[in-house]
N, C-alpha and C positions, 0 to 999 in steps of 0.2 A: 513955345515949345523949344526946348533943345536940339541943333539940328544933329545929323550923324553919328547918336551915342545908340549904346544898348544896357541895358540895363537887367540883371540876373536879379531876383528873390527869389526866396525859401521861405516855406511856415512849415509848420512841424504837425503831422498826424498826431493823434491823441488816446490815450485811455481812458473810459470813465469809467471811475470807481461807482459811485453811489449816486442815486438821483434822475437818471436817465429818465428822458418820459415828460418829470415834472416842468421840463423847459418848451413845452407843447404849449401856445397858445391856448389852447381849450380848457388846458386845465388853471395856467398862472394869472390868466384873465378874470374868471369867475371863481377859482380857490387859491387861489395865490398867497402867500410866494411859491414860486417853484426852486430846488435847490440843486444844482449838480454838483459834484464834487470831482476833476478830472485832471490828468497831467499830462501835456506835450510831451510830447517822447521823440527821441533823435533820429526818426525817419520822415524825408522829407517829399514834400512836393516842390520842384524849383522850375520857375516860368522865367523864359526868356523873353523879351521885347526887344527889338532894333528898327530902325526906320530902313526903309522898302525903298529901291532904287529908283521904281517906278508907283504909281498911285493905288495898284494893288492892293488887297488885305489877304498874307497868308497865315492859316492857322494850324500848329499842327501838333495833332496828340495821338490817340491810337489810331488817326486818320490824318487827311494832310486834305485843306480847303485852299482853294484859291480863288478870291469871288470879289467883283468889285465894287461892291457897295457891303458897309455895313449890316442891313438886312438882309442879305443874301445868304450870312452864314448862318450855320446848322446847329453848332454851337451853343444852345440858349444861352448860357454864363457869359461865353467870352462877348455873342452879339449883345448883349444888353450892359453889361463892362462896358464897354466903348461907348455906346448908346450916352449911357448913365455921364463918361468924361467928356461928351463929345467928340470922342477922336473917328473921324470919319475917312481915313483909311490913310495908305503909304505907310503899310506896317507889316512888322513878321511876329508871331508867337508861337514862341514852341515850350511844350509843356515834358518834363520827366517825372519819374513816382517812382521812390526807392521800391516800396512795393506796388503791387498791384491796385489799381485806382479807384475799381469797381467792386461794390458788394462786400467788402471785406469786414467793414463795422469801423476803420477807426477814422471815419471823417474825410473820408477824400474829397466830397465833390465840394464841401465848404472849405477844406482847407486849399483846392487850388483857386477858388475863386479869393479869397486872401490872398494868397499869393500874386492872383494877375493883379488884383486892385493893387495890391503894392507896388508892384512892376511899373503897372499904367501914371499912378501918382509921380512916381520917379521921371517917368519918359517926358509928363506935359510940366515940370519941373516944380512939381508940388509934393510937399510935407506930407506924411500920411500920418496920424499917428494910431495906438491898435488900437483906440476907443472908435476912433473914424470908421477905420476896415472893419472891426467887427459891425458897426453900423450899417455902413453900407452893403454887407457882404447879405446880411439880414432883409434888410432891405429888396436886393435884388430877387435873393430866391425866394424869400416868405412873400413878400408886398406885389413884387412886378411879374416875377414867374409864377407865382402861388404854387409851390412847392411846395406840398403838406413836410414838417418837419418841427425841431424844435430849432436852438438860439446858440447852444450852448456850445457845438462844434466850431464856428464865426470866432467864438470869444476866446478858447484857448487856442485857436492856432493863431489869433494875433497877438498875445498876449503871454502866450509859454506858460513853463511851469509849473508847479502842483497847486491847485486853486479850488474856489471855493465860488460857485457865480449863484447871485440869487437874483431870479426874475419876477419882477414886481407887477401887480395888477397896470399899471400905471407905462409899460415896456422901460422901464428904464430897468437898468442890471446894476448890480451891487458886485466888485467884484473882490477876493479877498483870498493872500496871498496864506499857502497851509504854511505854519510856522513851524518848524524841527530843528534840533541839533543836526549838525554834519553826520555824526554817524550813525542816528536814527534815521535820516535822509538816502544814507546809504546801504543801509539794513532794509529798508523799505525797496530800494532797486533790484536789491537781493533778492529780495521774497517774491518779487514779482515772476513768476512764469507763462509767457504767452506761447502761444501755440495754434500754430493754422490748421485748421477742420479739411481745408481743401472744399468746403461750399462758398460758393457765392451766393447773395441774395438783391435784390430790389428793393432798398428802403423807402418806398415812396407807399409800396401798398398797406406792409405794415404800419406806417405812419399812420395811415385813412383810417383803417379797423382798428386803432389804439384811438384817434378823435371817434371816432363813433360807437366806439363801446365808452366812455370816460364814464358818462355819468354811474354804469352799474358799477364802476370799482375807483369810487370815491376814496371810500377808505381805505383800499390800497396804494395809492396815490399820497395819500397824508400822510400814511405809516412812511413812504420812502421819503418823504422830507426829512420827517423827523432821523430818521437814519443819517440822512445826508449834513443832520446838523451834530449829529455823534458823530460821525466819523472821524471827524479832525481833532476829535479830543483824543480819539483812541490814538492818531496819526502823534500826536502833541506827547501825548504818554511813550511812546514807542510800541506801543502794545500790537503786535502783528495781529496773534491768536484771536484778541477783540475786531481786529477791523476786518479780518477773514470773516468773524462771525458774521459783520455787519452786513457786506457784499455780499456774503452767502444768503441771510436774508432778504437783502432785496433783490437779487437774481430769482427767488421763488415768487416772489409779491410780481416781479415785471412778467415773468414767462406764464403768466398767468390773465396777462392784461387782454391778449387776443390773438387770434389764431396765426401760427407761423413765426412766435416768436423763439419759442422750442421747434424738438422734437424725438421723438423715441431716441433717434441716433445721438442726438446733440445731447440728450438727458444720461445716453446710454454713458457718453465718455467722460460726462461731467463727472457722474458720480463714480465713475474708476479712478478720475484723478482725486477727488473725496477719500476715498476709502485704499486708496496709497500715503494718505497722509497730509495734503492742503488743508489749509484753514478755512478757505471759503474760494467762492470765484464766480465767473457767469460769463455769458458769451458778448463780445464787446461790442455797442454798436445795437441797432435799432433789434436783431437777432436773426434766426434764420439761419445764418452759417460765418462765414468770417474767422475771427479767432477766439480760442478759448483764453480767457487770463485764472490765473492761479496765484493766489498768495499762499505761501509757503514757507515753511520755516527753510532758511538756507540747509541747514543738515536733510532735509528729505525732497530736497530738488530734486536730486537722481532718481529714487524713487518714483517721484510724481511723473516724471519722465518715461523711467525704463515701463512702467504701467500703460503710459501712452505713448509709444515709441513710436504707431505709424506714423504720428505727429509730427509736424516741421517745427520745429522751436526759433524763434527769433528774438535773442535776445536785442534788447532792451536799454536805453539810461532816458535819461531825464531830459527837456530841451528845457533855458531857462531865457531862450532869450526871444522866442515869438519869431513873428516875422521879421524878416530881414532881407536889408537888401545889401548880397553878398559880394557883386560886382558892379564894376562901372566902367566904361570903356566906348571910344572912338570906334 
């Protein structure tokens, strides 16, 4: 181990476009492939690590632990993190979130565990690279917490940028970079409109009633592959108007998969920002509440806006570089 550094990472929260769902064991196991289609975006989760003055282990995120033994903490992520490196204590972690961590849809609780596993590789003075952390990140919560969930949050926040993951009967992921000109690239950041509902939700329950409804909506399920495997033509073309269609489609095939992924209200302001003038869109993230995303032609942003004005807008770019580890220091 390194003695007396600390060590700062970032991964970057995420959008998914197209696909959500299909990175669910239950389904890429038995119907596979599954395909998501998704882009890290420039708000971040960034975990600090330093070494502890004395053999204590402190943790601290919208709470503060101080507990002597590994098991002790409350944490599941961060105790089974350490578990997983062997780091058994003489440690500090403190966790920040541009935005809010919980509930929101766009991957928080897999992207700070990317982030510690980055941090933690850094501190015992090992190489991580984002094949590894999405591995392991996978790992922790599917295999050792059994967190119902999919794959697909792990792998673009170590990974960045606008992608294409395909999960194979087999677990191994295919991962594949969306290809555009600069100003299609930028045309597309444009289009993008996100917007906070102000609900929070619990994706763990969702998760359960989407495994335990799969088999009745097979063919929904397949129809969103096949999307997810248009989309990046439409992306490749430039064509907004197309890939709004595409999300708008599979926003109805997913909100349709099991109970609490809509809802009258959440339907209510979708279809305001529809009928101000987006191309397509769907609510980000497992559903429930979080944010709405909107593709948009840049000339009717305002529009789609002024229509949903009690809305918080948060604009938006691209992250393209994954996780990182952004400091280093005595």
């Amino acid at each position: 181990m390194i003695e007396n550094s600390m060590y700062m990472a970032r991964a970057p929260l995420r959008i998914t476009f197209v696909g959500g769902g299909t990175d669910i064991a239950d389904f890429y196991r038995s119907h596979g492939p599954g395909i998501c289609v998704s882009a890290a975006i420039d708000k971040y989760i960034f975990v600090l690590v330093n070494k502890k003055f004395d053999s204590q282990i402190r943790v601290s995120y919208s709470k503060t632990e101080i507990v002597d033994t590994v098991a002790e903490i409350q944490h599941p992520t961060v105790r089974e993190a350490l578990k997983y490196l062997g780091i058994d204590g003489g440690i500090e972690i403190v966790s920040i979130s541009d935005i809010p961590s919980q509930g929101t849809g766009l991957g928080s609780s897999s992207t700070f565990l990317v982030s510690l596993l980055h941090a933690l590789h850094s501190y015992i003075g090992q190489f991580a690279s984002a094949s590894t952390l999405a591995q392991e990140a996978v790992k922790i919560e599917r295999e050792i917490l059994r967190e119902p969930g999919g794959k697909q949050d792990q792998y673009i926040a170590a990974y960045g940028g606008v992608r294409s993951f395909t999960f194979q009967p087999d677990e191994s992921v295919k991962v594949t970079p969306i290809i555009m000109k600069q100003a299609e690239l930028q045309r597309l950041q444009s289009a993008i409109l996100l917007l906070y509902t102000g609900k929070t939700r619990a994706s763990t329950e969702i998760h359960r009633k989407q495994s335990q409804g799969m088999h009745q909506n097979i063919k929904s399920y397949e129809r969103m592959v096949q999307i997810a495997e248009e989309f990046p033509r439409s992306l490749n073309k430039g064509d907004l108007e197309e890939a709004g269609r595409l999300v708008d489609e599979n926003w109805k095939l997913k909100s349709g998969l099991a109970d609490g992924i809509s809802s009258e209200s959440i339907s209510a302001l979708y279809e305001k920002g529809i009928r101000a003038g987006a191309y397509g869109g769907k609510l980000v993230g497992a559903g429930g509440g979080g944010f709405l995303l909107f593709i948009v032609d840049p000339d009717r942003r305002s529009s789609v806006k002024e229509a949903l004005h009690d809305l918080r807008e948060v604009e938006v770019g691209f992250d393209y570089n994954g996780s990182s580890i952004i400091y280093v220091g005595d």
